[in-house]
PAMISE-66391 format. One record per residue (C-alpha): x, y, z; residue in three letters. Coordinates in steps of 0.25 Angstrom, whole numbers, plus 5000, padded with zeros to 4 digits. Example, Ala and Ser with C-alpha at 12.3 -4.5 7.8 and 13.67 -1.06 7.14 Angstrom:
2
{xx: 5049&yy: 4982&zz: 5031&code: ALA}
{xx: 5055&yy: 4996&zz: 5029&code: SER}
***
This chain:
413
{xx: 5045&yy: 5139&zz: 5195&code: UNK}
{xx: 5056&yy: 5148&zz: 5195&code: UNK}
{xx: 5071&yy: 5143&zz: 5191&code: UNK}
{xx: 5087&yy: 5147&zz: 5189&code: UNK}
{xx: 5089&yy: 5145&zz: 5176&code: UNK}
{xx: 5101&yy: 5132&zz: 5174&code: UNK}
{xx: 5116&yy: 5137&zz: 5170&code: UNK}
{xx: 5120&yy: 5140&zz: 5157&code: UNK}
{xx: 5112&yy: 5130&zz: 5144&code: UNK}
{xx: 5120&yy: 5128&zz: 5132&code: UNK}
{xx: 5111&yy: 5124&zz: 5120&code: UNK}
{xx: 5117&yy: 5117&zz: 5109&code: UNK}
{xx: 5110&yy: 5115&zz: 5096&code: UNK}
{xx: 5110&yy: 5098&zz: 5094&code: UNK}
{xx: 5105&yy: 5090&zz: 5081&code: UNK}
{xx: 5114&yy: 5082&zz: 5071&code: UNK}
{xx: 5121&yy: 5094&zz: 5064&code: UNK}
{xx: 5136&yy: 5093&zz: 5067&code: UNK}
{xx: 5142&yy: 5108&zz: 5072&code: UNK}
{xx: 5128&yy: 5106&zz: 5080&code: UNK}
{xx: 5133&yy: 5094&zz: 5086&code: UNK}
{xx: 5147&yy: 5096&zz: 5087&code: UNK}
{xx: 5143&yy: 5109&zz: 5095&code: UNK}
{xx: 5134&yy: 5100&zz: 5106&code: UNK}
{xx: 5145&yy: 5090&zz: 5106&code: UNK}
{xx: 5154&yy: 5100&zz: 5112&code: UNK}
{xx: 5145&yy: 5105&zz: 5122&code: UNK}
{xx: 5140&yy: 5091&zz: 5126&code: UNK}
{xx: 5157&yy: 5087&zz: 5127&code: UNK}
{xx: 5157&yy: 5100&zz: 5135&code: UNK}
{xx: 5147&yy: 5097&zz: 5145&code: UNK}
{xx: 5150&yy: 5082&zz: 5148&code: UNK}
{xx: 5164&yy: 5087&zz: 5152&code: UNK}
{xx: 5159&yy: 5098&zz: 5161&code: UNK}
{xx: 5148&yy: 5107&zz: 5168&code: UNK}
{xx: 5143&yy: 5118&zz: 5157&code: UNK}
{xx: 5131&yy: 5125&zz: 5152&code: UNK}
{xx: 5118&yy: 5114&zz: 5151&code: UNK}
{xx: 5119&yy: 5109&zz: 5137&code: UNK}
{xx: 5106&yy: 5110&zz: 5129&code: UNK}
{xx: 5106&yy: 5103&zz: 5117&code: UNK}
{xx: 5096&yy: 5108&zz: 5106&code: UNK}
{xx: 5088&yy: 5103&zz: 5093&code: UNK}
{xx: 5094&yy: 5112&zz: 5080&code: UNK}
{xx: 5085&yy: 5125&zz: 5077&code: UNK}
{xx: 5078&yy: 5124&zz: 5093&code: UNK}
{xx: 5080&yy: 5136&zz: 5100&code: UNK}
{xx: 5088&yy: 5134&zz: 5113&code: UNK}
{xx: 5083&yy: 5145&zz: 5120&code: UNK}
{xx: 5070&yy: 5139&zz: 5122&code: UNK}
{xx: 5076&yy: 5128&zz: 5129&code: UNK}
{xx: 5085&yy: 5134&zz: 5136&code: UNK}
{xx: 5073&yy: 5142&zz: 5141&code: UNK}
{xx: 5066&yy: 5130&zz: 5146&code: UNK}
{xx: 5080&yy: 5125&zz: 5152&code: UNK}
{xx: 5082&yy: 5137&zz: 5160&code: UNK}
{xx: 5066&yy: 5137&zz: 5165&code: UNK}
{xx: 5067&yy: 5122&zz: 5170&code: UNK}
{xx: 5062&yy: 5120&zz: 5182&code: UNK}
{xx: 5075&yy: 5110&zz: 5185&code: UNK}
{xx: 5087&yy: 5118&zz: 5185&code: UNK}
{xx: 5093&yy: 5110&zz: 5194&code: UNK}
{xx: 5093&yy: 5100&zz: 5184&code: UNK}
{xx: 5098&yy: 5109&zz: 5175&code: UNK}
{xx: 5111&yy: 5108&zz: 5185&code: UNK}
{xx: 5113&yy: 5095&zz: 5184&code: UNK}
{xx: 5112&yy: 5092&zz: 5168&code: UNK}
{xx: 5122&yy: 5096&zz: 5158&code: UNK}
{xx: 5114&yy: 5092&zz: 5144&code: UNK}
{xx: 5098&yy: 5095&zz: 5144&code: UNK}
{xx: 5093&yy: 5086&zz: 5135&code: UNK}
{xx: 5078&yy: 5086&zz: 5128&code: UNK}
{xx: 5068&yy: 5075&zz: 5127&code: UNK}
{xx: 5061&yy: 5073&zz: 5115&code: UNK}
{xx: 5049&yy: 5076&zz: 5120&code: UNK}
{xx: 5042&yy: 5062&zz: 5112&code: UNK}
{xx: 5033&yy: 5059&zz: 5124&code: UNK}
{xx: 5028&yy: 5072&zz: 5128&code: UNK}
{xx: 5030&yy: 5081&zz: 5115&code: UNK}
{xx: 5039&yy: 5091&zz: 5124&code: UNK}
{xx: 5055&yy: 5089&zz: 5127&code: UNK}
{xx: 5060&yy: 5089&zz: 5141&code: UNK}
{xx: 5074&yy: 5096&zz: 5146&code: UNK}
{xx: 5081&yy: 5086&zz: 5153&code: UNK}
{xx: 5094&yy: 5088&zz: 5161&code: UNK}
{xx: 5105&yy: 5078&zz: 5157&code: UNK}
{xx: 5119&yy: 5078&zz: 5163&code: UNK}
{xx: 5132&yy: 5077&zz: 5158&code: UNK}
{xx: 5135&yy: 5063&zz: 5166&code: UNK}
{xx: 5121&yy: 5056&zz: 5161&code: UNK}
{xx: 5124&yy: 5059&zz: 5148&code: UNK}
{xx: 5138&yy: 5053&zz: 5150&code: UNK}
{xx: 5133&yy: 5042&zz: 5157&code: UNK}
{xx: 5124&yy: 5039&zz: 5145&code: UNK}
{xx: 5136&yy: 5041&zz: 5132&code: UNK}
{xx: 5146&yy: 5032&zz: 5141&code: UNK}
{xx: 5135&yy: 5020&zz: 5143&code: UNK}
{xx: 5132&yy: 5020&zz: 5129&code: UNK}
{xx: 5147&yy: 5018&zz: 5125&code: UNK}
{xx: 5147&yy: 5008&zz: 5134&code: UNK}
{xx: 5135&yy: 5000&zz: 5130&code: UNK}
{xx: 5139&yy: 5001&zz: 5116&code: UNK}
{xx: 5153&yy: 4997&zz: 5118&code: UNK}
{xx: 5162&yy: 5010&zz: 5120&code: UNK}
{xx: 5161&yy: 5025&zz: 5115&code: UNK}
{xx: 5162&yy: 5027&zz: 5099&code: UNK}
{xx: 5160&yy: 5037&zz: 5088&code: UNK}
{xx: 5142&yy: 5044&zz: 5088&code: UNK}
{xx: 5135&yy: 5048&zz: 5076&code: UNK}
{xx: 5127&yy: 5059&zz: 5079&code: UNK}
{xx: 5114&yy: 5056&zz: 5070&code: UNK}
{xx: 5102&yy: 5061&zz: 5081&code: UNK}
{xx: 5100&yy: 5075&zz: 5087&code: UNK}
{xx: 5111&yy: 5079&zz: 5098&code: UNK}
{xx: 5103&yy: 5086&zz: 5104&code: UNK}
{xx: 5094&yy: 5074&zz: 5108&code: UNK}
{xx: 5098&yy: 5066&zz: 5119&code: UNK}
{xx: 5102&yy: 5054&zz: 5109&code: UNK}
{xx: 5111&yy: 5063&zz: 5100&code: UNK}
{xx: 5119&yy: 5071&zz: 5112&code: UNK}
{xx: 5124&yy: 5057&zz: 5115&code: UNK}
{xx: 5129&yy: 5054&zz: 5104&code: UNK}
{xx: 5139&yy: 5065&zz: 5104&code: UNK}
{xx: 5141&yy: 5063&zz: 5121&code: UNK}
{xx: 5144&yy: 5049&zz: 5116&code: UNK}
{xx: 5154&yy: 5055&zz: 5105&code: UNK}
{xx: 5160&yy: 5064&zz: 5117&code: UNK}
{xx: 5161&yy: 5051&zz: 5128&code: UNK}
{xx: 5168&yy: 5044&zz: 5117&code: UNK}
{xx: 5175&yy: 5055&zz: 5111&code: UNK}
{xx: 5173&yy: 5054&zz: 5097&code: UNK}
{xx: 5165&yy: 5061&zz: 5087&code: UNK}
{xx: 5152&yy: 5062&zz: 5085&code: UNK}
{xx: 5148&yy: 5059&zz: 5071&code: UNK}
{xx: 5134&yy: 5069&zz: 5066&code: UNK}
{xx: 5123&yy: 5064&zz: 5057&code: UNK}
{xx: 5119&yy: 5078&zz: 5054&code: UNK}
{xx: 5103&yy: 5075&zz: 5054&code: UNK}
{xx: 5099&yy: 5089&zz: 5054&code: UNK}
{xx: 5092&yy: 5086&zz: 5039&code: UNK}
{xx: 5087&yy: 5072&zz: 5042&code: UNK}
{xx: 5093&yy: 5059&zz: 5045&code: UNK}
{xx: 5101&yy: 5052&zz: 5035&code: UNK}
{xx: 5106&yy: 5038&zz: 5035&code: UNK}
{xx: 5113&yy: 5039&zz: 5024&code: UNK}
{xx: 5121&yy: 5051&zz: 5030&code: UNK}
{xx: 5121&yy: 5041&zz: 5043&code: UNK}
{xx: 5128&yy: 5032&zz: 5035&code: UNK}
{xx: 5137&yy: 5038&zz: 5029&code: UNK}
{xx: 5143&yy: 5046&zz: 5042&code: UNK}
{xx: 5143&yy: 5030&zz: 5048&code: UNK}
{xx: 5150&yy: 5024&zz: 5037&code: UNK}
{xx: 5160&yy: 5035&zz: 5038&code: UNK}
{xx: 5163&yy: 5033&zz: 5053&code: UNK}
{xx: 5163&yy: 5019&zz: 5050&code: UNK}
{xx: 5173&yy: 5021&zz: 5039&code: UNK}
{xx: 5182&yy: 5030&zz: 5046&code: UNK}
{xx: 5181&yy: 5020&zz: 5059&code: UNK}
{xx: 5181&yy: 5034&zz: 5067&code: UNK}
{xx: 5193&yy: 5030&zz: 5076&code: UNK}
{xx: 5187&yy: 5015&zz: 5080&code: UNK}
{xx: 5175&yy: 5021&zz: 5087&code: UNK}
{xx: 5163&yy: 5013&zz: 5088&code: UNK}
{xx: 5152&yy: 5022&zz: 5082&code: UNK}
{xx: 5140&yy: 5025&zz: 5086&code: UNK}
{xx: 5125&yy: 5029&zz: 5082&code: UNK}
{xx: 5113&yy: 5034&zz: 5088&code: UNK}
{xx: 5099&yy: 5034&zz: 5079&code: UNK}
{xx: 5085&yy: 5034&zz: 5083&code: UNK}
{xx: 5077&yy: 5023&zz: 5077&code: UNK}
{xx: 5071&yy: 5033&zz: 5065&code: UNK}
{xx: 5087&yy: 5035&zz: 5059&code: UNK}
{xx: 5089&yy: 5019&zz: 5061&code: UNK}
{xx: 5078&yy: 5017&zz: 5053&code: UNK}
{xx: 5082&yy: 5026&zz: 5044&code: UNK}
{xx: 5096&yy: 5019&zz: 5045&code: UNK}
{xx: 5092&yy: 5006&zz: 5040&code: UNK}
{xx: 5083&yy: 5010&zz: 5028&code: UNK}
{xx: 5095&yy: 5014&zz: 5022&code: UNK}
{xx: 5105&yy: 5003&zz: 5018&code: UNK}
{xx: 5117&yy: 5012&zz: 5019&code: UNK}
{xx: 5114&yy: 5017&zz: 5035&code: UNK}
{xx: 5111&yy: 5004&zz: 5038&code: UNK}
{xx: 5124&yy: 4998&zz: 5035&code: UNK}
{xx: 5130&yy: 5009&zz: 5042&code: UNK}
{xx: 5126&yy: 5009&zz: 5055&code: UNK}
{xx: 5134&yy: 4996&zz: 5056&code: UNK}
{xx: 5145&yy: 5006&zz: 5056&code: UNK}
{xx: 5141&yy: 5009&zz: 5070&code: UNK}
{xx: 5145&yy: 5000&zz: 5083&code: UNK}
{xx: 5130&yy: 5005&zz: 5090&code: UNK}
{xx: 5118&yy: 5014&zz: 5083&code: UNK}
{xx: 5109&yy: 5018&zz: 5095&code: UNK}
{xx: 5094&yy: 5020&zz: 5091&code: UNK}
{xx: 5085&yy: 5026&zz: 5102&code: UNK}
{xx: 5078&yy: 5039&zz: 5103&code: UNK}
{xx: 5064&yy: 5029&zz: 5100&code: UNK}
{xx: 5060&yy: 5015&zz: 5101&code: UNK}
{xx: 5066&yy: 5008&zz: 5091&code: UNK}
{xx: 5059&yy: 4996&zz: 5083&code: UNK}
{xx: 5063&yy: 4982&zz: 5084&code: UNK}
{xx: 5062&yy: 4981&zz: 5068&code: UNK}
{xx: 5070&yy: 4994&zz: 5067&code: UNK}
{xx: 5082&yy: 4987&zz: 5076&code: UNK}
{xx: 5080&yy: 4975&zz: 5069&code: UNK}
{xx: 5083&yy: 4981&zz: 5056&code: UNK}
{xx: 5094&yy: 4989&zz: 5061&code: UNK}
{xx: 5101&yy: 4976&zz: 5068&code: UNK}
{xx: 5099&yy: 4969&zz: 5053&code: UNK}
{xx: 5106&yy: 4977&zz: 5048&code: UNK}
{xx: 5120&yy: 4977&zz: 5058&code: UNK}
{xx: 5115&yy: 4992&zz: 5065&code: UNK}
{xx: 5120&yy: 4990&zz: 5079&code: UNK}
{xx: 5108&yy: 4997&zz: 5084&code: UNK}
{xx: 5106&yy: 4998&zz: 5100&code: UNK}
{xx: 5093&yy: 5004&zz: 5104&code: UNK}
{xx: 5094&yy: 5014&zz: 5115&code: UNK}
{xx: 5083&yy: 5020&zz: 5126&code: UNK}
{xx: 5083&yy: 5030&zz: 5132&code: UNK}
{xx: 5079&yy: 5048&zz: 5132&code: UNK}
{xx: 5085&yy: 5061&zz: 5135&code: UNK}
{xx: 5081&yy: 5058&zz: 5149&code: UNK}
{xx: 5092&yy: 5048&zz: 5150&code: UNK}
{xx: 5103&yy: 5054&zz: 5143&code: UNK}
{xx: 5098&yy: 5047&zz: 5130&code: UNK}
{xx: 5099&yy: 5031&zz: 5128&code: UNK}
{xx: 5103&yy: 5023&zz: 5140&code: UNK}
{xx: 5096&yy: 5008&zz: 5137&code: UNK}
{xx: 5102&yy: 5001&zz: 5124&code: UNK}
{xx: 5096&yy: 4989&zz: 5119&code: UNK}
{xx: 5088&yy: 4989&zz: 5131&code: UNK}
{xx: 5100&yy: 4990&zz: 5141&code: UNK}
{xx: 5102&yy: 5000&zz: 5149&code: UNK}
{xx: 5115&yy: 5007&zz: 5149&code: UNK}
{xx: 5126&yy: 5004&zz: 5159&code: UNK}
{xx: 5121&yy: 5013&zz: 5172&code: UNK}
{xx: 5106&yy: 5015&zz: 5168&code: UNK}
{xx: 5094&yy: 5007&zz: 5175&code: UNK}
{xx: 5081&yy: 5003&zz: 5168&code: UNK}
{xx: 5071&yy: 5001&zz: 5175&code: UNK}
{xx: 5055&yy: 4999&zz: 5173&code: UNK}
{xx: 5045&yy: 5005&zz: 5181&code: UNK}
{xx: 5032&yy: 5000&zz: 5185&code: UNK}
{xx: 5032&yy: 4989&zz: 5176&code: UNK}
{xx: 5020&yy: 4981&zz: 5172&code: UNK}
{xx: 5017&yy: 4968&zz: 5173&code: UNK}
{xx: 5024&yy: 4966&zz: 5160&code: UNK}
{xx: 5036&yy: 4975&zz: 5165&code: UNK}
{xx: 5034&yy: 4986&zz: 5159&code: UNK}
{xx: 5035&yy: 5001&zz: 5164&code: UNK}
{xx: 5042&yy: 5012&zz: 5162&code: UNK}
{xx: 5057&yy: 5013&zz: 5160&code: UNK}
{xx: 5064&yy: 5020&zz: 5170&code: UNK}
{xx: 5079&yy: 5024&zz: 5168&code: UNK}
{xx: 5090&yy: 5027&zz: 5177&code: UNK}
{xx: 5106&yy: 5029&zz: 5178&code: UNK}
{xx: 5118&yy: 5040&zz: 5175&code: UNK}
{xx: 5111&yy: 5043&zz: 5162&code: UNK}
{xx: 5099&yy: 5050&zz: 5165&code: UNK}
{xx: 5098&yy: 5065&zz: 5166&code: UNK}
{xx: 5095&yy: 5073&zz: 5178&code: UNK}
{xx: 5080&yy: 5078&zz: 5174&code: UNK}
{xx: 5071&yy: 5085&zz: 5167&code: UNK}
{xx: 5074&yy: 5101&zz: 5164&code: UNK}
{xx: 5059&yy: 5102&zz: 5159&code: UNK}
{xx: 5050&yy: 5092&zz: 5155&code: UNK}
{xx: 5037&yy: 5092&zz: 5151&code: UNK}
{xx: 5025&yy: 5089&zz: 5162&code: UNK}
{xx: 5021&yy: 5077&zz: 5154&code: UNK}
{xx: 5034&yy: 5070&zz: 5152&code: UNK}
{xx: 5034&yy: 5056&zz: 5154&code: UNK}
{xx: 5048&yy: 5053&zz: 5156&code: UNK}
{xx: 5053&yy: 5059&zz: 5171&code: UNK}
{xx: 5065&yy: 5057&zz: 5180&code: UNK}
{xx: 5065&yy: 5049&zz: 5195&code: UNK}
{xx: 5075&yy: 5057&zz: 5203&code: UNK}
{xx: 5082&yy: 5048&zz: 5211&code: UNK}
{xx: 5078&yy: 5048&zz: 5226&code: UNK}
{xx: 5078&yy: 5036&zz: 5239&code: UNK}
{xx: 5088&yy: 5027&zz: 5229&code: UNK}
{xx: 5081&yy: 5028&zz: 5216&code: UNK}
{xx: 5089&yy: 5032&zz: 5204&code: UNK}
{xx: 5088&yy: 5045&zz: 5194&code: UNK}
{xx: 5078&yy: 5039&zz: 5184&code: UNK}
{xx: 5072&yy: 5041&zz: 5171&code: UNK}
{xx: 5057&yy: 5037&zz: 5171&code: UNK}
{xx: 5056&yy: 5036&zz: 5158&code: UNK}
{xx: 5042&yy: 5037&zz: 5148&code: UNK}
{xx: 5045&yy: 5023&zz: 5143&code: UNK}
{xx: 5038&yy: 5009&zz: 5145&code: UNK}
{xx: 5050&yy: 4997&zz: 5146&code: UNK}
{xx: 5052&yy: 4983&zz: 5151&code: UNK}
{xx: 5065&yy: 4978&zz: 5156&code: UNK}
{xx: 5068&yy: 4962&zz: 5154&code: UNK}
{xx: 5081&yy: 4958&zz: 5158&code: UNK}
{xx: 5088&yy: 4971&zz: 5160&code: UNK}
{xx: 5083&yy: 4976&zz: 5146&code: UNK}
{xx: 5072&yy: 4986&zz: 5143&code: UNK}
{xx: 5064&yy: 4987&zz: 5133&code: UNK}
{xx: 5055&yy: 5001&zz: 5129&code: UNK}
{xx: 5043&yy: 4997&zz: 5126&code: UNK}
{xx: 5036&yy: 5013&zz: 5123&code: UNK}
{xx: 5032&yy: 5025&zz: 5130&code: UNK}
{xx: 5024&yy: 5024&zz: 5144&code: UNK}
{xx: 5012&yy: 5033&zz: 5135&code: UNK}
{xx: 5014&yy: 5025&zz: 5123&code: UNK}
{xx: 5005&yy: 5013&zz: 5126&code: UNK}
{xx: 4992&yy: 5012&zz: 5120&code: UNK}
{xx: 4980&yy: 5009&zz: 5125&code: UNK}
{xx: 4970&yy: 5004&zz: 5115&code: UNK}
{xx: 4959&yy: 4996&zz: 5116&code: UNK}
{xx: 4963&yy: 4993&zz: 5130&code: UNK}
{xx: 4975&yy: 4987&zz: 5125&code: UNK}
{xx: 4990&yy: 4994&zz: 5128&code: UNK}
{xx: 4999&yy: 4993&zz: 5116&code: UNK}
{xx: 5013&yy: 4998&zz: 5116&code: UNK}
{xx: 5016&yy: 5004&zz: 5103&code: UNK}
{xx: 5028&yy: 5001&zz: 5103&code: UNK}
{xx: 5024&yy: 4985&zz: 5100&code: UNK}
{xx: 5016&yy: 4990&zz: 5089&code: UNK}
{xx: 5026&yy: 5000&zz: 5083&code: UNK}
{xx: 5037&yy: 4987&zz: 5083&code: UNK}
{xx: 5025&yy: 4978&zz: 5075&code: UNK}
{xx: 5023&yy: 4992&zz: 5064&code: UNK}
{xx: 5038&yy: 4993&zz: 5062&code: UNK}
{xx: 5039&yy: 4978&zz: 5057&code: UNK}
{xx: 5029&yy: 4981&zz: 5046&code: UNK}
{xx: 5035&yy: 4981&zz: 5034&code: UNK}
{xx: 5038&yy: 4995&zz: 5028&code: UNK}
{xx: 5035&yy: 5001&zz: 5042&code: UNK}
{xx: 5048&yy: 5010&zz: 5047&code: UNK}
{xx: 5042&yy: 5017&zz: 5062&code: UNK}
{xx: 5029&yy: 5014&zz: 5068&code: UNK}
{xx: 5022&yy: 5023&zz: 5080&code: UNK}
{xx: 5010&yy: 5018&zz: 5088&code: UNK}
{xx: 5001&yy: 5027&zz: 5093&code: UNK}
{xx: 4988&yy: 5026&zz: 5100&code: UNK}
{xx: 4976&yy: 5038&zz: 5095&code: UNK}
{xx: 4964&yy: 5039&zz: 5103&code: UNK}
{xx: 4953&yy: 5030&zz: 5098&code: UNK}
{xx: 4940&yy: 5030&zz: 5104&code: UNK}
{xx: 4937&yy: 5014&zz: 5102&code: UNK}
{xx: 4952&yy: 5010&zz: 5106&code: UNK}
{xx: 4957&yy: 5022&zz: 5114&code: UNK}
{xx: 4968&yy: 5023&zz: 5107&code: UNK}
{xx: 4969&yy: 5016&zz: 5093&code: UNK}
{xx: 4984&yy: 5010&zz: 5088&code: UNK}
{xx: 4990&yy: 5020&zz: 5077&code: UNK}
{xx: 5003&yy: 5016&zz: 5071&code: UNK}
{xx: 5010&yy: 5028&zz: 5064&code: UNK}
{xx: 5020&yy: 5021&zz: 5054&code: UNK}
{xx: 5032&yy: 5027&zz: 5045&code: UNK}
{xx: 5035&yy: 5018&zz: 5033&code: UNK}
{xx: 5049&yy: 5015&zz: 5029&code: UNK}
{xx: 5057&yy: 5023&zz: 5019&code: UNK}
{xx: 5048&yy: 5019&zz: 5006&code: UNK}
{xx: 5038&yy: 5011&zz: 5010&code: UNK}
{xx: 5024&yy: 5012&zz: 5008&code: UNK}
{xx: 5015&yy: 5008&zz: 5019&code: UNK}
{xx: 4999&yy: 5008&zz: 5020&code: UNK}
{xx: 4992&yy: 5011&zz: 5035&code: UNK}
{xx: 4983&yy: 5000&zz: 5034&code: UNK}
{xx: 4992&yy: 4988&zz: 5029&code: UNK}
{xx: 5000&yy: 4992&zz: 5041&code: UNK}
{xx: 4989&yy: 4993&zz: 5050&code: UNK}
{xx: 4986&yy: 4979&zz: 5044&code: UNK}
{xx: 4999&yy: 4972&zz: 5046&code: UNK}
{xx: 4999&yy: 4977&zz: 5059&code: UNK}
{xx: 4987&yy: 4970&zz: 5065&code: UNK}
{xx: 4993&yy: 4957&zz: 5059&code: UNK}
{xx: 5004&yy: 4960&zz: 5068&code: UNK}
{xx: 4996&yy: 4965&zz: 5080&code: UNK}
{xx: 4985&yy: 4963&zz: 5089&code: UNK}
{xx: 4973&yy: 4972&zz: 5090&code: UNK}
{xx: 4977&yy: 4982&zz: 5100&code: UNK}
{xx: 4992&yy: 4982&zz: 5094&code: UNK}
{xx: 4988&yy: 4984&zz: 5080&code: UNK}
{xx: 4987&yy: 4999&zz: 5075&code: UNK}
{xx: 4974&yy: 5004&zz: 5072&code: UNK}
{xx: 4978&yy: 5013&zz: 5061&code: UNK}
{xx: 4992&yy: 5015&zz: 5055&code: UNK}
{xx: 4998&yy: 5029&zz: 5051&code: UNK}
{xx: 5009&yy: 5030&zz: 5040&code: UNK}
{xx: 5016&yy: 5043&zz: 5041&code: UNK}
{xx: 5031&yy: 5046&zz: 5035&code: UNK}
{xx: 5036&yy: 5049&zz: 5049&code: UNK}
{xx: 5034&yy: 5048&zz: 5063&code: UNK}
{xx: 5033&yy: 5061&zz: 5072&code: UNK}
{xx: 5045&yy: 5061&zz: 5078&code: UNK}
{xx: 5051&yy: 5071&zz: 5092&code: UNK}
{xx: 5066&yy: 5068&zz: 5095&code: UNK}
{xx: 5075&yy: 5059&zz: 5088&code: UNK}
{xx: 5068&yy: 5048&zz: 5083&code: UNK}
{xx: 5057&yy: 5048&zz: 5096&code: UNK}
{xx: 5043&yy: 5047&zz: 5088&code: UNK}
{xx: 5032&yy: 5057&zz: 5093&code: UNK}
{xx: 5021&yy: 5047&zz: 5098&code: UNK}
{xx: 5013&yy: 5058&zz: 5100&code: UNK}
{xx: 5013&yy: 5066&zz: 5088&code: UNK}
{xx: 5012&yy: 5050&zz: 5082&code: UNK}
{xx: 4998&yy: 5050&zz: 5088&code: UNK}
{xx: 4994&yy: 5063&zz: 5083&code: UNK}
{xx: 4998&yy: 5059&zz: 5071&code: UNK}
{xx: 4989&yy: 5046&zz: 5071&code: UNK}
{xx: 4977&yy: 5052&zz: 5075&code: UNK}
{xx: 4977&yy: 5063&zz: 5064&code: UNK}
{xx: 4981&yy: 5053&zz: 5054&code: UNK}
{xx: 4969&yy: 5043&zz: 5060&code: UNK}
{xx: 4960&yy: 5058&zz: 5061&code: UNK}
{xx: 4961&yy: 5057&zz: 5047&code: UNK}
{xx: 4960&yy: 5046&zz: 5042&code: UNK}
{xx: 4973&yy: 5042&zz: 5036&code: UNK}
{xx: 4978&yy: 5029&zz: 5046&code: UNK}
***
């Protein structure tokens, strides 16, 4: 298919490092005021020209018209990013609910990628409220200490009076609160945001133990980044499930000023698509995600291809990932399912241990079954040092499974 190339694209390197960030924060001020080039943010060391190759070959350019940000998934579902089209209004819409549902615009710590949906809305929030964003420059690895230290400082100073704010995904709040220091400072902030992945109940409960005003967030690229706090959609967005089952669950479809126009590219196997609006049905996001709504509030329960089937028997890994993190010693759990040929597909559970800590595969796998029923309970348990990881804290469940079968391949559960 032939196509005119779209008007002029500006790439802007993103990441955590300051005259990187000070640079996009410009340009995104820049294009929130007025028409321009399409901003295209970029990771640190990715050549732009690639992507402004792909941009220019869309078959979509008049998408490409509409938007004035394109913005990347994390490709965590498919193993390939899409290019999706993402206005200046939608990505307003989105930084002004937030200040609303937290209680009024404030001072943002940059501690996540900017050139992730997540981390550009930190520093459009910084722009909405006119003050500065504070950088964690993470470029060498995450440090809570450093965290701290930038926290404790903005606490100090009182930064004018503003509320301050912080977004982490849940790998950096576990981080957080194995050290004593970033713990007590993250009562510093009026609201720490932790999205990106599912977030473990024990995880939050340590986090609320310890005074961190943690509020989870859902939400992706597709819809400007998080648009449903503590299971509340923000003011102007719908929720709503489709074809629920008899237990009401089905898949969580999103809608409202937030959302972006479409896909630039995507790959043929995404999972998460866009409903154009047509006969009175709204723009909506029909997103890749299994939920229940109960009483206006939704909850994520995983992936539409995350359920296993094993022995018959569908388990969401998700239940079991909540009973692994519980263990004592345990800091991440992932819950795969590898072809078996008695089962058809056998529960692995892929576990990181905390900072320190010692575990063994089968006293895990042991303390497991006392905890869950037969299909539930892991087959085997895998203990690796980290989790594969694509994006800002999203776990690769595919390269998870690859991962379990060789280790299974080899015999080392």
């Amino acid at each position: 298919m032939t196509t005119r190339p779209v008007r002029q694209v500006l790439p802007l390197v993103g990441g955590t490092r300051p005259d990187d960030v000070a640079r996009l924060r410009r340009a995104l001020a820049e294009v929130v005021a007025r028409p321009g080039p399409l901003l295209l943010p970029v990771a640190p060391g990715e050549d732009p020209a690639a992507v402004v190759t792909l941009l220019e070959n869309t078959a979509r350019p008049d998408l490409a018209e509409r938007a004035d940000v394109v913005l990347r998934t994390s490709g965590s579902t498919t193993g390939t990013a899409s290019l999706i089209a993402m206005s200046a209004g939608a990505l307003l819409a989105s930084a002004r609910a937030t200040h609303t549902r937290l209680g009024g615009p404030g001072s943002w710590v940059l501690a996540l990628p900017a050139h992730h949906v997540a981390g550009l809305q930190v520093l459009l929030r910084s722009v909405v409220a006119g003050t500065p964003t504070l950088v964690l420059d993470t470029s060498a690895g995450f440090d809570p200490e450093a965290l701290a230290d930038l926290l404790m400082g903005a606490g100090a100073r009182g930064d004018g009076g503003a509320r301050l704010y912080l977004s982490l995904v849940p790998t950096q709040l576990r981080r957080c609160l194995d050290s004593p220091r970033a713990s007590s400072a993250l009562a510093c902030c009026a609201a720490v945001l932790v999205g990106g992945a599912a977030t473990e109940q024990s995880l939050l409960a340590r986090a609320r133990a310890v005074g961190a005003p943690v509020v989870t967030t859902y939400g992706m690229s597709e819809t400007g980044g998080g648009c449903v706090y503590d299971g509340v959609a923000l003011d102007g967005v719908g929720v709503r499930i489709e074809n629920p089952d008899a237990d009401g669950v089905g898949r969580v479809v999103l809608t409202g000023p937030v959302l972006a126009e479409g896909y630039l590219h995507a790959p043929a196997d995404a999972t998460t698509s866009f409903r154009p609006s047509c006969a009175g049905a709204p723009h909506a996001v029909l997103t890749a995600d299994r939920g229940r709504l109960t009483g206006g509030r939704l909850a994520v329960l995983g992936r539409l291809d995350d359920v296993i089937v094993t022995g018959g028997v569908k388990v969401e890994p998700r239940e079991v990932e909540e009973v692994m993190t519980r263990l004592p010693g345990v800091a991440q759990a992932c819950v795969v399912g590898v072809p078996d040929e008695q089962w058809g597909s056998a529960i692995v559970a892929v576990i990181v241990a905390r900072d320190g800590q010692g575990l063994a595969a089968e006293a895990l796998r042991d303390a497991a079954r006392e905890r869950l029923d037969g299909a539930h309970a892991p087959k085997e348990v895998v203990v690796v040092d980290a989790l594969p990881a694509r994006g800002p804290g999203k776990t690769d469940r595919r390269e998870v499974a690859r991962l379990a079968a060789r280790a299974l391949a080899q015999g080392r559960p």
